[in-house]
DRENZASE-553939 format. One line per 4 residues: their letters; for each residue x, y, z of C-alpha. Coordinates in Angstrom, 3 decimals. Layout:
A> X,Y,Z ~ ... $
END
This chain:
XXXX> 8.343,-9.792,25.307 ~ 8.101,-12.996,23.734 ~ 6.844,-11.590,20.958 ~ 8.856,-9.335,20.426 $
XXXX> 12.116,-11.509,20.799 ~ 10.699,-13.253,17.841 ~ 9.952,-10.702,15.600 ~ 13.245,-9.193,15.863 $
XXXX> 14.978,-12.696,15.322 ~ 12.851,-13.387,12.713 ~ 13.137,-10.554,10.693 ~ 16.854,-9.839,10.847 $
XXXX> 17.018,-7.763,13.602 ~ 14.315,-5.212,12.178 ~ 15.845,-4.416,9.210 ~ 11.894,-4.472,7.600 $
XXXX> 11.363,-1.621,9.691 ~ 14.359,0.497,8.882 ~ 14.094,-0.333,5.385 ~ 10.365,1.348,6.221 $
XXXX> 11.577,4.339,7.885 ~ 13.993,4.569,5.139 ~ 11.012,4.740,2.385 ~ 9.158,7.436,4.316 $
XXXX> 12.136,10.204,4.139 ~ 12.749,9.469,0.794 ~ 8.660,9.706,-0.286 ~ 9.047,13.167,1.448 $
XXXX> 12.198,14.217,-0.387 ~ 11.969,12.876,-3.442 ~ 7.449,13.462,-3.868 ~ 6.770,16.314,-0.986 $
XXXX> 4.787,16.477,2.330 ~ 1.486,15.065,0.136 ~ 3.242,11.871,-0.408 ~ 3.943,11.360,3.048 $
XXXX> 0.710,9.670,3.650 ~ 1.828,7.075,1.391 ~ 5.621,6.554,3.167 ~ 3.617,6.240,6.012 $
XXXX> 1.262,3.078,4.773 ~ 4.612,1.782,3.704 ~ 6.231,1.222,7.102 ~ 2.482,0.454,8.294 $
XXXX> 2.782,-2.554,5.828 ~ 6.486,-3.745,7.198 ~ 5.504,-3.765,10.603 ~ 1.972,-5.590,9.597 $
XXXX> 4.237,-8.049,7.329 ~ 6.774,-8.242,10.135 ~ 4.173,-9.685,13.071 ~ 2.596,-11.578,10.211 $
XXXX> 5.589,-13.240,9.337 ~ 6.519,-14.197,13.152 ~ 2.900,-15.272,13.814 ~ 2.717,-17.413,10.633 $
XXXX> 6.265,-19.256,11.642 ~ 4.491,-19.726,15.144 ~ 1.448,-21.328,13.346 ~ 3.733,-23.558,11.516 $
XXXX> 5.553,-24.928,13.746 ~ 2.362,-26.033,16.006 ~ 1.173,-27.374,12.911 ~ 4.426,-29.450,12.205 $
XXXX> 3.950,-30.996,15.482 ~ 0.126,-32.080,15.013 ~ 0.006,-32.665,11.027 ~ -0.568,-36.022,9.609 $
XXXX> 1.995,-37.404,7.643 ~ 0.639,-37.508,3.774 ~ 2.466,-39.934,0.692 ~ 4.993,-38.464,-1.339 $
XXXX> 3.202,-39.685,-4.282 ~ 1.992,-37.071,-6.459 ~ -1.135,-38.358,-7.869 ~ -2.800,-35.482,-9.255 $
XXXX> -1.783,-32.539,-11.513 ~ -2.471,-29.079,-10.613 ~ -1.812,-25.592,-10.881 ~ 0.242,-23.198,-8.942 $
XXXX> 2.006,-20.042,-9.771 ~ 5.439,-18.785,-9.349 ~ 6.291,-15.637,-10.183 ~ 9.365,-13.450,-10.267 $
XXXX> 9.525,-10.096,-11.901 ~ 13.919,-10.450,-12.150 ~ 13.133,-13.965,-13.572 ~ 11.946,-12.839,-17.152 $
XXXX> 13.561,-9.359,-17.369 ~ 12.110,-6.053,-17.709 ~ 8.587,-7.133,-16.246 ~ 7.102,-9.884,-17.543 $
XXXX> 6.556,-12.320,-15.381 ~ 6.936,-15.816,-16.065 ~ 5.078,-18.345,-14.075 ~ 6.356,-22.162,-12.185 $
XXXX> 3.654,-24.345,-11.042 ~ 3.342,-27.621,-9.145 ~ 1.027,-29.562,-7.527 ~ -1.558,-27.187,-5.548 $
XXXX> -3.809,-24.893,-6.625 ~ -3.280,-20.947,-7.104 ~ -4.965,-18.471,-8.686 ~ -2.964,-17.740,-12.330 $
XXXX> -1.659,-13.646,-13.186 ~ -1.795,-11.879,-16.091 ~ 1.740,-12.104,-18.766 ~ 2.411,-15.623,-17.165 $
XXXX> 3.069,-18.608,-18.323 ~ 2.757,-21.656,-16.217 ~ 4.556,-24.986,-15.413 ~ 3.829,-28.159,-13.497 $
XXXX> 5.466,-30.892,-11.476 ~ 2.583,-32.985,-13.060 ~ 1.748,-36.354,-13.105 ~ 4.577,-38.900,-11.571 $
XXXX> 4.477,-42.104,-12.545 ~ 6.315,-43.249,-10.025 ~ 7.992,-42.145,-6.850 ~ 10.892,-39.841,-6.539 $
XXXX> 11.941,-41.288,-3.218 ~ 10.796,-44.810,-4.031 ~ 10.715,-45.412,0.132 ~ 9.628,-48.900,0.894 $
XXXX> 8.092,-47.194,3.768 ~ 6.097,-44.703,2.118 ~ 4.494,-45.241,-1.457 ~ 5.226,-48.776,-1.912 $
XXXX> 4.523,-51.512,0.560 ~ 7.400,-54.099,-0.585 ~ 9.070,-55.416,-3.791 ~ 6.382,-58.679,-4.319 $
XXXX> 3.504,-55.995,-3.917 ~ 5.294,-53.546,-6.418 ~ 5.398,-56.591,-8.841 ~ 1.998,-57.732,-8.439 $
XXXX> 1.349,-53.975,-8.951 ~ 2.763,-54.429,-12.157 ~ 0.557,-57.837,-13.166 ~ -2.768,-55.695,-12.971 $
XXXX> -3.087,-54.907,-16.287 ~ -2.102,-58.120,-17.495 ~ -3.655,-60.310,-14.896 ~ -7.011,-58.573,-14.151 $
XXXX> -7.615,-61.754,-12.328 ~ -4.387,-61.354,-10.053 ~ -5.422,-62.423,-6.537 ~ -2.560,-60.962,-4.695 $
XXXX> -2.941,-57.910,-6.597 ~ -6.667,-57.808,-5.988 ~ -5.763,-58.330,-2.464 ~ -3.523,-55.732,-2.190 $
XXXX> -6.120,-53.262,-3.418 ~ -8.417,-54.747,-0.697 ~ -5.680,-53.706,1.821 ~ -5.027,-50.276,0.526 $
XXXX> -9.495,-50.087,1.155 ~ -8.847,-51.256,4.585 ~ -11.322,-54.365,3.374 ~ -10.454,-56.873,5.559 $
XXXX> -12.860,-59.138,4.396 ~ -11.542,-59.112,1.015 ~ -8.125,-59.323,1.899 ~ -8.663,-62.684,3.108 $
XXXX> -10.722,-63.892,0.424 ~ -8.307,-63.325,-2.189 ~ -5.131,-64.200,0.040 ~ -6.905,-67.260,0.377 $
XXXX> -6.878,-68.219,-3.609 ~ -3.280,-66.423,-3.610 ~ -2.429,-69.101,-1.298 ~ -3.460,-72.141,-3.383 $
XXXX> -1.707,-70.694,-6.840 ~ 1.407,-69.331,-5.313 ~ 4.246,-72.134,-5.118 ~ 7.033,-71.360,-2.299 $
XXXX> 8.791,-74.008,-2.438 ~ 12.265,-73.076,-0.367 ~ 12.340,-71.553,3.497 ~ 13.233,-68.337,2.075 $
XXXX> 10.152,-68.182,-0.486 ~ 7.767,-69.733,2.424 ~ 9.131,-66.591,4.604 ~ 8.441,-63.946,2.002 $
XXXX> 4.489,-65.409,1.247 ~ 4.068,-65.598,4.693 ~ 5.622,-61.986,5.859 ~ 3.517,-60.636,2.887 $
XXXX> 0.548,-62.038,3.713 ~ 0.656,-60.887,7.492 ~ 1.716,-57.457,5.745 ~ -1.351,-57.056,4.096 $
XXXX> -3.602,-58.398,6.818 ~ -2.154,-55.522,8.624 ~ -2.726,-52.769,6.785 ~ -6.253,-53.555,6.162 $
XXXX> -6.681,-53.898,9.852 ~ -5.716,-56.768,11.683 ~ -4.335,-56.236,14.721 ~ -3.862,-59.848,15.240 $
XXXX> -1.975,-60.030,12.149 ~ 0.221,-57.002,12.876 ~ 1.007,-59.236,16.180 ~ 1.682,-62.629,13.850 $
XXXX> 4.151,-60.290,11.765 ~ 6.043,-58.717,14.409 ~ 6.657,-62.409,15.859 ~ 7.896,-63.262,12.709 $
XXXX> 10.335,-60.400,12.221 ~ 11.824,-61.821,15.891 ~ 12.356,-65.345,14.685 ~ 14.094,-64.318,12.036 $
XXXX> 16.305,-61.090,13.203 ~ 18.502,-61.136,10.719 ~ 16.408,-61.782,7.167 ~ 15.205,-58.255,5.920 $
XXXX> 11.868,-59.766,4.517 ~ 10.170,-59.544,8.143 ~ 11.813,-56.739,8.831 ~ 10.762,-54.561,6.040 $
XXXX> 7.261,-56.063,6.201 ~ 6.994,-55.443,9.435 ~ 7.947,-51.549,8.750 ~ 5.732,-51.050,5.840 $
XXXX> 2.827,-52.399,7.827 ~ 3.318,-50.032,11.127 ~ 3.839,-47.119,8.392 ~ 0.666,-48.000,6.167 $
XXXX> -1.454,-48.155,9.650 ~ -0.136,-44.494,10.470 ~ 2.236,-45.527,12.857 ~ 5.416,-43.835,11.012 $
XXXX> 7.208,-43.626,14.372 ~ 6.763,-47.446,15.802 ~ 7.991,-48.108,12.056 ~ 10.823,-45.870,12.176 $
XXXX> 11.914,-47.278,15.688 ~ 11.702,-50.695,14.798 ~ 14.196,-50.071,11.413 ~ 16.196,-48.735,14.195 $
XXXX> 16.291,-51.588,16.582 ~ 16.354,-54.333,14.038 ~ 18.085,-53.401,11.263 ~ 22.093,-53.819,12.169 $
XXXX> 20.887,-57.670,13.204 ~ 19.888,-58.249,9.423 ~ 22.596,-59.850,7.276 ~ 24.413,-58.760,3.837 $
XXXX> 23.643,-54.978,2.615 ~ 20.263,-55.037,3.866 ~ 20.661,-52.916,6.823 ~ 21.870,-49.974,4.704 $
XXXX> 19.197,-50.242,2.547 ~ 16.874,-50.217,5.809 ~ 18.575,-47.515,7.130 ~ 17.547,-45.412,3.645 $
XXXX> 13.974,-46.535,5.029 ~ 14.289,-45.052,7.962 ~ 15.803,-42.341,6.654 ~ 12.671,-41.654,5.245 $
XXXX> 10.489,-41.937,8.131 ~ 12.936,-40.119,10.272 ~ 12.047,-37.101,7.465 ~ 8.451,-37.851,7.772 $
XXXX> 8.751,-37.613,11.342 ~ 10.376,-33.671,10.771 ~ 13.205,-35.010,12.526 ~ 15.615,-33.610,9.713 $
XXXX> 19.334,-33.764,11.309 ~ 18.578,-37.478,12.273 ~ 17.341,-38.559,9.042 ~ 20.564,-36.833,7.162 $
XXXX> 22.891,-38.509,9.853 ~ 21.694,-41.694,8.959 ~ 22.155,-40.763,5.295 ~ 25.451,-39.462,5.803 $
XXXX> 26.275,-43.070,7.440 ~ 25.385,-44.722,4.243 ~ 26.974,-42.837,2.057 ~ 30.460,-43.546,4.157 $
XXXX> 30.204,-46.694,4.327 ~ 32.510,-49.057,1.880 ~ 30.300,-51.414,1.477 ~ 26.991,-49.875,0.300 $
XXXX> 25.471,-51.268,-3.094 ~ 25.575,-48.975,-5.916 ~ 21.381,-48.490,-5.612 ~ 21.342,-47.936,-2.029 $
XXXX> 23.460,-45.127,-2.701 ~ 21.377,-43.638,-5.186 ~ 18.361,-43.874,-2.959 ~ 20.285,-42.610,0.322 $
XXXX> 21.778,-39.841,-2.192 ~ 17.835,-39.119,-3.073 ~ 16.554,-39.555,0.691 ~ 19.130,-37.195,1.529 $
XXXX> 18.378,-34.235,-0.772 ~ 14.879,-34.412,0.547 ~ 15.571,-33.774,3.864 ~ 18.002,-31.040,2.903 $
XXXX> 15.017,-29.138,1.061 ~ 13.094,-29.811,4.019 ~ 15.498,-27.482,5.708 ~ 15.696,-24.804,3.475 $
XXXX> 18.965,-25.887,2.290 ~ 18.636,-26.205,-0.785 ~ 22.049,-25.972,-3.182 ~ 22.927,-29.030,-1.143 $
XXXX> 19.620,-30.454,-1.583 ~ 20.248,-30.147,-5.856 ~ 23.901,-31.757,-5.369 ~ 22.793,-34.333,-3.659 $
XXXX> 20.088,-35.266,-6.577 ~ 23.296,-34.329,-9.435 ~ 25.597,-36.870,-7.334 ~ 22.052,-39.511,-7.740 $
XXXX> 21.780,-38.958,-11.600 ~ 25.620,-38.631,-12.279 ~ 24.923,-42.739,-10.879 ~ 22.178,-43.173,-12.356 $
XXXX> 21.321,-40.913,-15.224 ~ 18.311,-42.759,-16.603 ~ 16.449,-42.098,-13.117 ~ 13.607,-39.459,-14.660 $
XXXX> 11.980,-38.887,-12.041 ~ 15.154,-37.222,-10.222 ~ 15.808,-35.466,-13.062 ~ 11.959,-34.298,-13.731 $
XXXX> 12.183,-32.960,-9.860 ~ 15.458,-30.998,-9.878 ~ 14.557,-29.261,-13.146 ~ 11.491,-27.789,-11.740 $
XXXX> 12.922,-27.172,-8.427 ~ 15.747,-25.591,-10.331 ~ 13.121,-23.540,-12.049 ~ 11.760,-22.352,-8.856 $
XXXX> 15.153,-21.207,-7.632 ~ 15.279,-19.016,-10.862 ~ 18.191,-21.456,-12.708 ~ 16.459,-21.300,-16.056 $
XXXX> 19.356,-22.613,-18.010 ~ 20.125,-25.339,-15.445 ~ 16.297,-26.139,-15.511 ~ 15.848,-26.453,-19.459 $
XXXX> 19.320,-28.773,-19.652 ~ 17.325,-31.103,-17.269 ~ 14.015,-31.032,-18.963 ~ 15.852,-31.317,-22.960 $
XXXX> 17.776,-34.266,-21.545 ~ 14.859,-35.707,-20.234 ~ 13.010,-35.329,-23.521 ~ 15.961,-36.692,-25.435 $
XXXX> 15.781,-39.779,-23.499 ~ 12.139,-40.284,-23.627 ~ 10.522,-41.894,-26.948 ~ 7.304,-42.282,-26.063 $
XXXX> 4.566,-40.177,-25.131 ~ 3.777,-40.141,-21.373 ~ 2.453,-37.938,-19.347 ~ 5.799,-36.971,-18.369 $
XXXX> 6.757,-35.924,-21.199 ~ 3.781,-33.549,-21.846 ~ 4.816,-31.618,-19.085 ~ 8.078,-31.669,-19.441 $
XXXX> 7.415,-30.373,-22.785 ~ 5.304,-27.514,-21.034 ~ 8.005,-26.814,-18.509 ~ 10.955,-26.489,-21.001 $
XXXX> 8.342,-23.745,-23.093 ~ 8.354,-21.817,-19.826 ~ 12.423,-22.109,-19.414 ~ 12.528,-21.117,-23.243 $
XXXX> 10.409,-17.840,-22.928 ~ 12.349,-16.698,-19.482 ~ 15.019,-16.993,-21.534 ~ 13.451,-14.937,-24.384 $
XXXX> 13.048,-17.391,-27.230 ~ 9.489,-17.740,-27.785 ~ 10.189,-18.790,-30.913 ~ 10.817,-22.286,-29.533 $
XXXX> 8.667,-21.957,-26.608 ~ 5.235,-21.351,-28.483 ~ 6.961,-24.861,-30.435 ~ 7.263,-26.841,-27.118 $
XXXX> 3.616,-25.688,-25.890 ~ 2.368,-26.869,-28.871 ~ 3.713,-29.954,-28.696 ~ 2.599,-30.732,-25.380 $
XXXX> -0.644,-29.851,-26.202 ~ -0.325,-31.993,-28.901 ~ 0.101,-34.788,-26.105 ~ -3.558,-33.471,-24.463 $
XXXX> -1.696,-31.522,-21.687 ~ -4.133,-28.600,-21.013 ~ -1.830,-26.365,-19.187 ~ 0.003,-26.284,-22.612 $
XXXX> -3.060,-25.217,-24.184 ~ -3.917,-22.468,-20.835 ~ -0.599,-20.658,-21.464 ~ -0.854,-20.760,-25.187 $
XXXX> -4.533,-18.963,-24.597 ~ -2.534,-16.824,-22.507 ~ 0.433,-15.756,-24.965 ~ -2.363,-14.736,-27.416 $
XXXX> -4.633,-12.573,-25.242 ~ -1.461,-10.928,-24.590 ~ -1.049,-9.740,-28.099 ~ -4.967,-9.413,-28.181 $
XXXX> -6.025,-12.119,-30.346 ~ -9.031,-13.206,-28.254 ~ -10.535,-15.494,-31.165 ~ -7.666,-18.149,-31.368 $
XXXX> -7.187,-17.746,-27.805 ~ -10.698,-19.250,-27.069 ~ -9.607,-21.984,-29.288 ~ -7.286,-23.211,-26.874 $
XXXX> -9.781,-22.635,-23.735 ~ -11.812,-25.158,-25.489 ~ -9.029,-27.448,-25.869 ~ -7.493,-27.110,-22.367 $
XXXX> -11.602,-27.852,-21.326 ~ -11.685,-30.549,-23.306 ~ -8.304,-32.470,-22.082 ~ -9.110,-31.070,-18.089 $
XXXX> -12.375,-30.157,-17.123 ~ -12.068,-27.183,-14.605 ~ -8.309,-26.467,-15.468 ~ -7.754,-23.184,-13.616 $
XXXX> -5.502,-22.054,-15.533 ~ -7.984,-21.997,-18.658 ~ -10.742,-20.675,-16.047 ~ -8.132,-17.384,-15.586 $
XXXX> -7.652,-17.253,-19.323 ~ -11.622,-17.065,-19.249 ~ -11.887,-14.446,-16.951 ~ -9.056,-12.371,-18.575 $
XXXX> -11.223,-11.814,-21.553 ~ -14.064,-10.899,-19.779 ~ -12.561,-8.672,-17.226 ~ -9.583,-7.281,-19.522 $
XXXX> -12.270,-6.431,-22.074 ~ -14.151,-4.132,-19.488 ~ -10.856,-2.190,-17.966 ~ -9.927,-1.464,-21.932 $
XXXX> -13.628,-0.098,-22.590 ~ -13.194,1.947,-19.078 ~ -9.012,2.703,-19.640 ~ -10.235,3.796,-23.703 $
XXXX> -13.133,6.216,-22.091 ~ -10.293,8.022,-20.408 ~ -8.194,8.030,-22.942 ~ -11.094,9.202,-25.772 $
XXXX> -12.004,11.989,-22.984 ~ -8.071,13.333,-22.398 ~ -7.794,13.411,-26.227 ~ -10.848,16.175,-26.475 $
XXXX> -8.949,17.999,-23.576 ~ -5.694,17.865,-25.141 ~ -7.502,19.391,-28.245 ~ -8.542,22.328,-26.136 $
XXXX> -5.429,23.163,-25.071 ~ -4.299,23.206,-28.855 ~ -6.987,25.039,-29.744 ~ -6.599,27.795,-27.667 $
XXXX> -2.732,27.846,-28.339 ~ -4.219,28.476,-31.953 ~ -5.898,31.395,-31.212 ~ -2.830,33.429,-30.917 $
XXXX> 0.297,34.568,-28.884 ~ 0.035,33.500,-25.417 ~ 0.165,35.741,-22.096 ~ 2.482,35.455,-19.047 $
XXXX> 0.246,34.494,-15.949 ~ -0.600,37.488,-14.038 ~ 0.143,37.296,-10.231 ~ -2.691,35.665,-8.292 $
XXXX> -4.860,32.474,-7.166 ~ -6.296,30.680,-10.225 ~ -8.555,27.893,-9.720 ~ -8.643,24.151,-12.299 $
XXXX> -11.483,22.612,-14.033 ~ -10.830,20.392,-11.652 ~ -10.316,22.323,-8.498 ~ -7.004,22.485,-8.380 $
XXXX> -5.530,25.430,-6.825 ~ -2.570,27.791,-8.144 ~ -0.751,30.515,-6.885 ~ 1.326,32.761,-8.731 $
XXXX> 3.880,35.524,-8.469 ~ 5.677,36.985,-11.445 ~ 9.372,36.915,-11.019 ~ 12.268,37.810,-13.645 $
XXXX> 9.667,37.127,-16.295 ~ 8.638,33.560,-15.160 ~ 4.943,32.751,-13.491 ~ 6.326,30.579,-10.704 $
XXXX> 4.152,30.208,-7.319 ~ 2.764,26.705,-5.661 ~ 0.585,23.739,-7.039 ~ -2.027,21.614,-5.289 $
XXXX> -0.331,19.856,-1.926 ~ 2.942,20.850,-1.862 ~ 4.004,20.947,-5.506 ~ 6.053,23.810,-7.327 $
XXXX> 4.402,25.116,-10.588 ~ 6.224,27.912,-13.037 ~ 5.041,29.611,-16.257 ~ 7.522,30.645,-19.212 $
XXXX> 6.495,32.155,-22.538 ~ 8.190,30.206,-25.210 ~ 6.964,31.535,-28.670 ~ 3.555,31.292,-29.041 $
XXXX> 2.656,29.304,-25.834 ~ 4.276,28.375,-22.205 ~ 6.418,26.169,-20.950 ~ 5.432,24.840,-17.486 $
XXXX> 7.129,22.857,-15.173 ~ 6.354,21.212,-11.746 ~ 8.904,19.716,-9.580 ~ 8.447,17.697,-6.670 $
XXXX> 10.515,17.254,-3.186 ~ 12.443,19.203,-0.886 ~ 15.141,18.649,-3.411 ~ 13.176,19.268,-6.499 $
XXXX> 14.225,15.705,-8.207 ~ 10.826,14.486,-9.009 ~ 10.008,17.139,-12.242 ~ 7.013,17.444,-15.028 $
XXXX> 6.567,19.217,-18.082 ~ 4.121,20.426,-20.914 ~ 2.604,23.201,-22.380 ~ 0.011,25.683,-21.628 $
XXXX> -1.967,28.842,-22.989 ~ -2.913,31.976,-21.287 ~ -5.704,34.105,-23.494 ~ -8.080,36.725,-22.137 $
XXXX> -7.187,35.768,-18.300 ~ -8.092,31.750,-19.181 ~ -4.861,29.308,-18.241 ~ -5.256,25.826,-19.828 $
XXXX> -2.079,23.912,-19.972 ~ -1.358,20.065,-19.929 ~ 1.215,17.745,-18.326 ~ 3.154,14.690,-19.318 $
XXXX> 3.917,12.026,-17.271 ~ 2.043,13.501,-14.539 ~ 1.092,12.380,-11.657 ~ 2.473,8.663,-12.775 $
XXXX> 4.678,7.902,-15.906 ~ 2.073,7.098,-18.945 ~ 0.106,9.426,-17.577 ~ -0.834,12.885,-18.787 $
XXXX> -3.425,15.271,-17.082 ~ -4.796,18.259,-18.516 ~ -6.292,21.653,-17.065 ~ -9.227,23.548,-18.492 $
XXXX> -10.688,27.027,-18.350 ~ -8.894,28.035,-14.862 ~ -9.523,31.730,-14.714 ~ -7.546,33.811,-12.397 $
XX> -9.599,34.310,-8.474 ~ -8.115,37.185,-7.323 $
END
């Protein structure tokens, strides 16, 4: 019963299944009793998609309760495809893709979240573990020598060992020379103690954070630390009991933090409360209210609700309009929602802003292709792909390979396999564009076969039309080439009578040679036409667009059985 209270709620009260039922009376009027078969694998496959749909909501939410919680860094690009036959028009199908894996489609053309270079949510609680470790982040490549920064690497490892080591030089170079500095080296150190596995130190940092309730430094430290070590809840309880004691603006901008966690944590409504309280308050810097503003159309795409989710990000960049990362994530979400035009403003304004090449960039200059051919203008798309392949983006150079096998030139296709190769090994979407040539090459050797074949047939019917007048089906059973069966009466002049399972077939002379028609149905809507030929008691006629549109099928040599 269970069950069954679920599959009704979550299908809308079964309209699947009288959508289904629906289907099966009109593939007996409109085709006849021989398509009935097929109405009936179609409510078959709403009932099976029905339970499937319940079961995998069931799945999901045990897995929601026992998942661990993962960064909301992207750090890799990959492939995935999104595909929408009403997105591109009459049938081709244009392609989205973000960061997972999925197997690419023929006519598509594909588009990535890519590569972030930084964090959309820029949490202190998630991807970064505090402002000094973001800016000794940022000495790496100067500094290779860095001890804090080679420390925090350590703790990231979960090396303990080397933690200390190089906290230990940190400690002799770094010069804190006021309380408040003293407090931040200190809090930071005990931070990253933590997070490499100290216990003790996690102890040390949590004292800290009580003898000074109401400086943030401890506080946030001791947040970061908790959430690094996989403790997202302890973290987002102690943002909650400690952050209205901390002075100035800081507890808003810990409340954005656990905000966060609160989302991490799938509790959704608490996190946007919390946002909402932000947001109303009179006080709130101008960047806490871009990140609550960010925080909070997260959470709103984590509940499906997602036109509030995209003005929540507008509200964010109509503050800040130089924050590309926003922008980079609402134009492809946009894209997935099927708001091409909204998507491509996003991604042009982007590009406009952005002078030098980045990795960014290249895939924004992918994405905005993909906008420009949904919108028809491949004129300008083929330019942006080529641009970002330019930039060594190999999705660019996949869906360029794919544009050409569509129009059949395999050669210069396999030009931009190669480079796709060459800039990702492994890029699936170059693999597909592989395959296509391969397997596309075999179905037109098998498709031209058929077609080579049904030209010699149609050339028998001609032929025999060419042999002279043609005669009016006598009354009887006549059996097909391919043992099909007819069965005629002559009435008023016209052959008429039944065809294979269920079908109606009739014969008219029409100068030299017949017209024949089948219809389909209890209604007779579904109809067919061609010619045919009746000479010395052989019928051989042909029809168009029959059984499928595209489709002709021709008869051969049926002599009359009775």
């Amino acid at each position: 019963m269970e069950l069954l209270r679920d599959v009704v709620r979550d299908n809308a009260a079964w309209v699947l299944a009288v959508v289904a039922l629906l289907a099966l009376g009109l593939a007996f009027v409109y085709g006849g009793a021989q398509w009935i078969v097929i109405g009936l694998f179609v409510s078959m496959a709403f009932a099976i998609y029905a339970l499937w749909r319940t079961a995998a909501k069931r799945g999901e939410l045990l897995a929601n309760n026992s998942a661990s919680l993962v960064s909301e860094l992207a750090t890799a690009a990959q492939v995935s495809e999104l595909a929408s036959d009403t997105e591109s028009g009459d049938g081709d199908k244009m392609a989205g893709a973000k960061n997972h894996g999925e197997q690419a489609i023929r006519e598509e053309v594909a588009s990535s979240q890519g590569k972030q270079e930084d964090s959309v949510s820029a949490g202190v609680a998630t991807a970064a573990p505090s402002t000094a470790i973001q800016n000794a982040t940022g000495k790496v490549g100067q500094e290779a020598e860095n001890p804090l920064a080679i420390a925090m690497a350590c703790a990231f490892d979960h090396d303990l060992a080397g933690v200390s080591t190089h906290l230990d030089e940190w400690d002799k170079t770094d010069r804190s020379d006021t309380p408040d500095d003293r407090l931040e080296h200190e809090a930071l150190r005990q931070e990253l103690l933590a997070i490499a596995g100290s216990g003790d130190a996690l102890i040390r940092l949590r004292n800290l954070a009580n003898d000074n309730p109401t400086d943030r430094i401890p506080v946030n430290a001791l947040a970061i630390a908790l959430s690094r070590r996989g403790e997202t809840r302890s973290a987002a309880d102690e943002l909650a009991a400690r952050r209205h004691a901390v002075e100035g603006a800081s507890p808003n901008d810990l409340a954005v933090s656990e905000s966060q966690l609160r989302r991490q944590l799938k509790e959704f409504e608490a996190a946007l409360a919390i946002t909402d309280s932000v947001l109303k308050s009179a006080t709130v810097h101008e960047r806490i209210r871009i990140r609550a503003l960010i925080e909070r159309g997260f959470a709103l795409e984590e509940q499906g609700r997602r036109l509030d989710a995209f003005g929540a990000f507008e509200k964010a960049l109509e503050i800040d309009p130089t924050n590309q990362s926003v922008r980079y994530h609402l134009a492809y979400e946009y894209s997935q929602d099927g708001f091409n035009e909204l998507s491509l403003s996003h991604y042009e304004q982007l590009l406009s802003t952005s002078s030098e090449k980045s990795a960014r960039v290249g895939w924004s200059l992918n994405n905005s292709g993909v906008e420009l051919s949904r919108l028809r203008m491949p004129l300008h798309a083929v330019s942006q792909f080529l641009s970002s392949a330019e930039q060594g983006n190999a999705l660019a150079a996949a869906n360029l390979a794919h544009l050409l096998l569509d129009r059949g030139f395999v050669d210069e296709a396999k030009k931009f396999i190669e480079k796709a190769a060459a800039f990702e090994p492994g890029n699936e979407r170059a693999a597909t564009a592989t395959t296509r040539i391969a397997t596309e090459f075999r179905d037109e050797e098998g498709r031209l076969k058929k077609h080579r074949e049904a030209g010699e047939r149609f050339r028998a019917v001609f032929k025999q039309i060419g042999a002279g007048p043609t005669e009016i089906p006598a009354s009887g059973a006549y059996r097909m080439d391919d043992g099909t069966e007819l069965v005629l009466a002559l009435d008023q002049g016209k052959a008429v009578g039944s065809f294979g399972s269920g079908a109606k077939i009739s014969f008219v002379v029409d100068g030299e040679s017949l017209v024949v028609e089948v219809t389909q149905g209890l209604l007779g809507t579904n109809k067919h036409s061609g010619r045919g030929h009746l000479v010395a008691g052989i019928l051989s006629f042909y029809l168009l667009d029959y059984p499928t549109a595209g489709q002709s099928t021709i008869y051969l040599g049926s002599t009359s059985t009775s």
